[in-house]
N, C-alpha and C positions, 0 to 999 in steps of 0.2 A: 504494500500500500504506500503510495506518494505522500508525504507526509507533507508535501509545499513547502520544504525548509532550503530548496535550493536558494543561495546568496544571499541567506536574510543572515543580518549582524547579532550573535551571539555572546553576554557576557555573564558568565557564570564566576562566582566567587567558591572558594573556598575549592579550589580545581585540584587537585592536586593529590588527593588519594578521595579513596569512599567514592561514594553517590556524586562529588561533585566531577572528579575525571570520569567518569563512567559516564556521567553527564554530558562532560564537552567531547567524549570520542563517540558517542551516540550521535549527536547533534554534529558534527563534522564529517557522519561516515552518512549523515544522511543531506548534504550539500553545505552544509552553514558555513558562515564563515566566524570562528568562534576566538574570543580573548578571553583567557585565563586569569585569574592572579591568584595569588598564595604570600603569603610572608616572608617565605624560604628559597633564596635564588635558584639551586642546586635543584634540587625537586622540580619547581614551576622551568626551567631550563628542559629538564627530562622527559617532563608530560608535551610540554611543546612539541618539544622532536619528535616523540611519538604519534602525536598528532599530523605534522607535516611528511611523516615517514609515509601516511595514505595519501597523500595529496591532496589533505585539507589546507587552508588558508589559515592560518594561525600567529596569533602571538600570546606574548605573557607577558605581565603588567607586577612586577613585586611592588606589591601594596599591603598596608593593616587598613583593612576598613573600618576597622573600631575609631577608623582617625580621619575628620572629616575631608584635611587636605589630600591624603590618598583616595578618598572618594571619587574626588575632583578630577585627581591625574587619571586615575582607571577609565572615568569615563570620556576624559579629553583623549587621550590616545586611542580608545575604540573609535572615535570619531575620526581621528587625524588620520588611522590605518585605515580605516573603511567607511568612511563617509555618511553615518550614523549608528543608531541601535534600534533593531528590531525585538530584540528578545533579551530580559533579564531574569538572572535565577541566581537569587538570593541565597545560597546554602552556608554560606560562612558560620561554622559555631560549634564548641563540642559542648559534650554535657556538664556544668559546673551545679553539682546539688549539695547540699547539708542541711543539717537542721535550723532551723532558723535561726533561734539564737546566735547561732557560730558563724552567720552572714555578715563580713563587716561591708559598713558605707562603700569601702572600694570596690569586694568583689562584687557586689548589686551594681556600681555602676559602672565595671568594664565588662559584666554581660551585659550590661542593658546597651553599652556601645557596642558592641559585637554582635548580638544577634537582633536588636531592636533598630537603632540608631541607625544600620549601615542600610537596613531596608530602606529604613526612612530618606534618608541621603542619596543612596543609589537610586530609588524610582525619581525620587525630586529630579534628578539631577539627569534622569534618563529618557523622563515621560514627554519632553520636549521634541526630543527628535524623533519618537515615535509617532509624536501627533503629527509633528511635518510628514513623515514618510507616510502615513495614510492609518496607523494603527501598531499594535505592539502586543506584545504576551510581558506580563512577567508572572513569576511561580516565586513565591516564598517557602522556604521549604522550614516546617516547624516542627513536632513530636506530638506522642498521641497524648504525655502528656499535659499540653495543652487544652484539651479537651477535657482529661478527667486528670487534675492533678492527685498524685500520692502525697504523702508523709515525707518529709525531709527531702526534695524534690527542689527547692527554692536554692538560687532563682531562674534555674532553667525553664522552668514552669510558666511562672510569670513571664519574663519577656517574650515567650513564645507562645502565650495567648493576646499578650499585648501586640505580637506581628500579626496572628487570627483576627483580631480585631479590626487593625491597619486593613489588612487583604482583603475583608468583606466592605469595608465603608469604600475603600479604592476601585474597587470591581463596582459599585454603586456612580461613584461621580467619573468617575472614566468612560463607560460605558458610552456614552454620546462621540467620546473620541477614536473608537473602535478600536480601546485598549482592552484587552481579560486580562484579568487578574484571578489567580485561583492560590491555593495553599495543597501542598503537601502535608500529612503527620507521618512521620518515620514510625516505627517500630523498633524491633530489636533488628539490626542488618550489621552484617560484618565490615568493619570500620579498622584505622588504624587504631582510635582509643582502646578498641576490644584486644587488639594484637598486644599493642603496648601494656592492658594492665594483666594477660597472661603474662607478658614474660616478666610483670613486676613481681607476679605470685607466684611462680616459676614451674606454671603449668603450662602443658599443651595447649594451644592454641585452641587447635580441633575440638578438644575436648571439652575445651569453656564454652564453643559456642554449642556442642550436643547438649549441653547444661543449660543452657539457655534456651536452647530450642524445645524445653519439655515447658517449658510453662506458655509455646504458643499455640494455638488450635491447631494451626497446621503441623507442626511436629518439629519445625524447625527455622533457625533466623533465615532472615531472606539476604540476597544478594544486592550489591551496591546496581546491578547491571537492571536488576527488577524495576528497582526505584527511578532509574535512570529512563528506562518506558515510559514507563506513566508521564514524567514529567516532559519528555519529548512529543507524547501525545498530548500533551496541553499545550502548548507549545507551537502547536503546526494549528494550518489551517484547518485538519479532522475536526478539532476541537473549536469551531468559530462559532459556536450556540453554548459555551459553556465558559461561565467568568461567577465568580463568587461563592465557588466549591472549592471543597475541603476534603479531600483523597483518604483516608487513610491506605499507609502502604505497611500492612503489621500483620500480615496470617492471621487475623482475625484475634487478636492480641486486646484488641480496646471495648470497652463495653459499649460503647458508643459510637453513631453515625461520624 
């Protein structure tokens, strides 16, 4: 199926392992012309080449989006390289939880600039040259739980209902501009965090996420390349009757729509 993604401008944050590379080599193997960024030169350099190794159109952008001046630059250079933005997808963010009390003033506010903030600043900053080009996608990618927070969960919870919120009013006043806006909630999917805190516990990898995959309906976590679908179908023109929806991508993991 034609997904309509030939030559349209792609910038996915947070590219660079997980759901978000999976994301730009999805969207580049299906025409896009897709910019990267990550924090980490060495990596975002890797993924790039990998990318132009199929003969996608690609660059990489080292940026913190938790920082409004790199906001700026990321999206000035998708313009300077390719001469607007059609499509943004938010993913930048890992999971930062504890109990509340043990929340200080700072961690609350460098997630809320990372996973809140950079949405905010990146559509701002994006929604312009979408409207000149005739219309736009962006997909925020959030967790499920967003939807139904747990116990000692905070503040990954909170900012990432706080983007739910952002993504349903945006898909509301956009809409006249023929932008969608829709939201992702991850589940449990195999991620660099999950690698990393095996090897901090000095288990198997494999076997942490068979562990994790008994508490989900389907039997097991899903794959970054899963989540990477969905969002490329939101994305294309298949999905041009749907803006102010909210995906869950969890094997049925969430009690809630």
């Amino acid at each position: 199926m034609d997904l309509g993604l030939t030559g349209k401008v792609a910038i996915i944050t947070g590219a660079t392992q997980g759901i978000g590379q999976a994301t730009a080599m999805k969207l580049a193997g299906e025409g896009a012309r897709v910019v990267i960024c990550a924090r980490g030169r060495e990596r975002l350099d890797d993924v790039v080449a990998k990318l132009r190794a199929t003969g996608a159109e690609a660059i990489g952008v080292q940026a913190d989006v938790g920082q409004a001046a790199d906001c700026e630059r990321l999206v000035a250079e998708a313009v300077s390289a390719f001469g607007g933005v059609d499509i943004l997808v938010n993913n930048a963010g890992t999971a930062q939880v504890g109990a509340f009390e043990s929340v200080t003033d700072e961690t609350w506010q460098a997630d809320l600039d990372l996973k809140l903030f950079a949405a905010v600043r990146l559509c701002r900053l994006a929604i312009p040259s979408m409207r000149a080009r005739g219309g736009g996608r962006i997909v925020n990618v959030t967790n499920i739980g967003a939807k139904q927070p747990a116990a000692r969960t905070m503040p990954t919870t909170v900012s990432r209902a706080a983007g739910q919120a952002m993504s349903k009013a945006l898909s509301k006043e956009l809409a006249p501009d023929g932008i969608l806006v829709n939201t992702v909630c991850i589940g449990l999917v195999r991620a660099g965090q999950h690698d990393a805190r095996a090897a901090r516990q000095g288990v198997d990898a494999e076997a942490l996420y068979e562990d994790m995959g008994r508490t989900v309906p389907l039997g097991r976590v899903g794959r970054a390349d899963e989540a990477a679908d969905v969002i490329a179908f939101l994305v294309s023109e298949r999905a041009s009757f749907v803006t102010g929806s909210s995906i869950n991508i969890d094997g049925g993991a969430s009690a809630v729509f």
